[in-house]
Structure formats: C-alpha cells, structure tokens
N, C-alpha and C positions, 0 to 999 in steps of 0.2 A: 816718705822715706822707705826703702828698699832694705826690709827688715831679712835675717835671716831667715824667718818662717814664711815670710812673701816669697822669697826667692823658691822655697822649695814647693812652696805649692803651684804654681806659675811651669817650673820644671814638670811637674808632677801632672799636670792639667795638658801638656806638650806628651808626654811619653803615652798617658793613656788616650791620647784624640778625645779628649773633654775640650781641648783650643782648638779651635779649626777654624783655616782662611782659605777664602776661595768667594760665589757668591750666595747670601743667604737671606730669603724671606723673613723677617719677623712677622710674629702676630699684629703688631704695630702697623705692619704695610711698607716698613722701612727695607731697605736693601743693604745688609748692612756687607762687611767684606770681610768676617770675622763672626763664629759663632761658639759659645758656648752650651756645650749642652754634658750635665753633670751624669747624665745617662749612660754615659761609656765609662763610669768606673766598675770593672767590672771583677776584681781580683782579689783576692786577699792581700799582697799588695797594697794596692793602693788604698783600700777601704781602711786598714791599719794605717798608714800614715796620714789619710784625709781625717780619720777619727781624733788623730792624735793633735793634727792641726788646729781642729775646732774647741775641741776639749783643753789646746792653749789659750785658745783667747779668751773661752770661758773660766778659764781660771784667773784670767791676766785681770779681765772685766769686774767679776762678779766674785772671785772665788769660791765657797761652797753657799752663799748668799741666794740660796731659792733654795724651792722644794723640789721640781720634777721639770721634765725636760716633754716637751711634744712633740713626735715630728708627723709632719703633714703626709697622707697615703698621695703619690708610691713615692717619689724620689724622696722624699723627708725619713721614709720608715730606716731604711741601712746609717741614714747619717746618724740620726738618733740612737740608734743602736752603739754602733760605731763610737759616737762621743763619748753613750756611757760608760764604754769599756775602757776607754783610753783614758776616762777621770778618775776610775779605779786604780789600771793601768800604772798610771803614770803620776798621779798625784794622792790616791789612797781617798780620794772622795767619792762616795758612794751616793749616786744619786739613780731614782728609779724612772725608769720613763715610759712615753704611753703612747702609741699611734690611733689612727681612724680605718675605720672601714672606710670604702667607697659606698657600699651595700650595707647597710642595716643588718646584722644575723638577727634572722625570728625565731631559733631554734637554741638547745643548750643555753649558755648563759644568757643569749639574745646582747642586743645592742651594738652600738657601733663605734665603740673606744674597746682598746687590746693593752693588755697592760696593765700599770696601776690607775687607779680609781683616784684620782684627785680630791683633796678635802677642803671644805666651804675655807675659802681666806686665803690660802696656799698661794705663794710664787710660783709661779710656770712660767717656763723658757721656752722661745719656741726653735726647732734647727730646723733649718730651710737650705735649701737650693741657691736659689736665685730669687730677686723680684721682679716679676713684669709687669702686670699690668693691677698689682694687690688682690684680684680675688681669692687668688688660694690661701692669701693672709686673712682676709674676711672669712672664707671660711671656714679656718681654723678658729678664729676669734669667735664664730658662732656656736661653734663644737664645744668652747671651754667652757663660754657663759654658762652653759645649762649648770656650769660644779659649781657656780659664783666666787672663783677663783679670780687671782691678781696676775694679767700677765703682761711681763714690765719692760723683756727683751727680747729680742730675734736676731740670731746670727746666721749668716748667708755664706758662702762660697766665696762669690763678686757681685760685686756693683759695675754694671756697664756706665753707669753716671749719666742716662741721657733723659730729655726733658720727658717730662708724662704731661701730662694733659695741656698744662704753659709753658712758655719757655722761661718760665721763673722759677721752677722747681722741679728737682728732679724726679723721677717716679719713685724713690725710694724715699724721697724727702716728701711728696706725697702721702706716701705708706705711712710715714711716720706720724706724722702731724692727723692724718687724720684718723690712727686710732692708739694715736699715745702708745707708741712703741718705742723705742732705743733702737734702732738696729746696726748692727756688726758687721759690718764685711771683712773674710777673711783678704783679702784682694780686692783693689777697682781699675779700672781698666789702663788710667794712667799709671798704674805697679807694671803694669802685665807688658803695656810700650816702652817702657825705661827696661826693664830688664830685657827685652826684645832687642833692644839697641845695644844694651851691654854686650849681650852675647852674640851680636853681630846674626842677626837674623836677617832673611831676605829685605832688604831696601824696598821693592816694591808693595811687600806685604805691608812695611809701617808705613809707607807714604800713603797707600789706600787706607787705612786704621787713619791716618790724622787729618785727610779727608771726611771721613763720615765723621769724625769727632767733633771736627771743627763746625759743621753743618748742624751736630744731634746733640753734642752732649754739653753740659755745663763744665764752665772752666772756676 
C-alpha cells in the first residue's frame, strides 16, 4: 500500500538523484535499469525529512522500546544522526546513538565506536542504507557483540526485493534469518513502480524496471 510516508520518500529519492535510471552494474554482476544510491543526499533538506521518515517508522515499529540506535560508517553515520534528531524532533524521545570507525583510533580516547558506549543487555537498532549483499550487516553485528548487547532490528531506506544467493529468498530475507534480525524498509521497489505509474513517469523507464524484476526479484 502506497502509504503517505512512501509517497514522499520515493518523491524525495527522485528530486535529490538517490533514483536513477539509465544502465547500472551492481556488485552482484546484475545490469540492473534503475539504481539507488543513498549517497546523493546531500542537504539539509533532505537529511531532515529522510530523518524524519525513519524516525516514523521507528516509532510506528518499536516506539521508544530499545536503548540506542547504531549506524554503520559512512552512509549509516548522517542517517543515525538524522533519526536521532527527528525522534526528539518530532516525537520527544530521546535516544542516544553510536557510529564505527573504519580505522581503529590508537590515540586519545582510542577505539573504534563514536558516541555512546553501549551497556551489557541493552537493545540496539541498527539505521542502514540499503541491503546488498549483508556484509555490512555482519559487520556491524561484529562491532556490537564485543558490548554483549541485544540487537533485535534494522531499518533500511529500500528493499530492491531481488533474490540473494537462491531464488527462494530474497537477499534481505537472507539477512534476516541468518542473523535474527527484523528489518524495515522504509520503501521496496514495487512502492517505488506503483507510484512511478501514478505519477505518470516515462513508460520506457517502468517497462525496463519490470523487466529486470520480473527476471531478479521476488514476487
């Protein structure tokens, strides 16, 4: 269903070139006719209302029901940030959150978590991008174990929906099952082609999109 918060982020993904069609290589080796990439949000703008978005659904999900939020270095760190401002923001809940180094600091405080310190037991959320292929989920999941913290959910941008490793499952449904996660899409691709159609978007662009769908993704 083509919820009001779908619609604007789908608009919102279109104005800043986060959507982009034309032809694209995934890491996969797939050609896909359509890419996502959350790396052109680059404004205040839009990082306010993409905060605002996420910090919807974790409230809709979960509401104040965890301790700390993590997001993965680099594109994870702004959205993290972002959420937690908009959960203040916008609904008066206060939650603290925590990024990674790529790089270990050996010097000052050393170490390679920015932010709050997580405590043994504690719920941790994680705000992500997107999911491709789960390593950057694994290695966030590696990062947290060290606190022996509980982390229970992940919310994403979009889900492309297309199969990972079988064609029985999708890479996200992958991700999930194998390390007991929940995760959230704010978007998946079939929101992104219904509204695409609504609003009367080039004809050739969804005819190419339901081509690779129909070949890559789960129905």
């Amino acid at each position: 269903m083509l919820t009001k918060e779908k619609k604007e982020l789908i608009d919102l993904m279109l104005e800043a070139g986060v959507l982009r069609f034309g032809e694209f290589t995934l890491k996969s080796g797939r050609v896909s006719p359509y890419f996502i990439n959350t790396g052109n949000y680059k404004s205040g703008k839009h990082l306010a209302a993409l905060g605002r978005l996420y910090a919807g659904m974790v409230k809709r999900t979960l509401g104040d029901e965890f301790d700390a939020m993590f997001g993965p270095a680099y594109k994870g760190i702004p959205l993290v940030a972002a959420c937690s401002v908009a959960l203040w923001e916008h609904f008066h809940i206060e939650k603290p959150y925590l990024f990674n180094r790529k790089e270990e600091k050996d010097h000052g405080e050393g170490g390679s978590i920015v932010g709050y310190v997580p405590k043994e037991g504690e719920r941790i959320i994680i705000i992500e991008d997107v999911i491709s292929s789960g390593l950057s989920t694994r290695e966030s999941l590696s990062i947290l174990k060290y606190y022996n913290v509980k982390v229970t959910d992940m919310f994403i941008s979009a889900d492309r929906m297309e199969y990972g490793q079988t064609r029985d499952k999708t890479a996200l449904m992958e991700v999930s099952e194998l390390f007991d996660l929940k995760v959230h899409p704010l978007v998946n691709v079939d929101d992104i082609r219904d509204w695409l159609v609504d609003t009367g978007w080039d004809a050739k662009d969804i005819e190419r999109m339901d081509e690779y769908r129909a070949k890559y993704c789960a129905r």
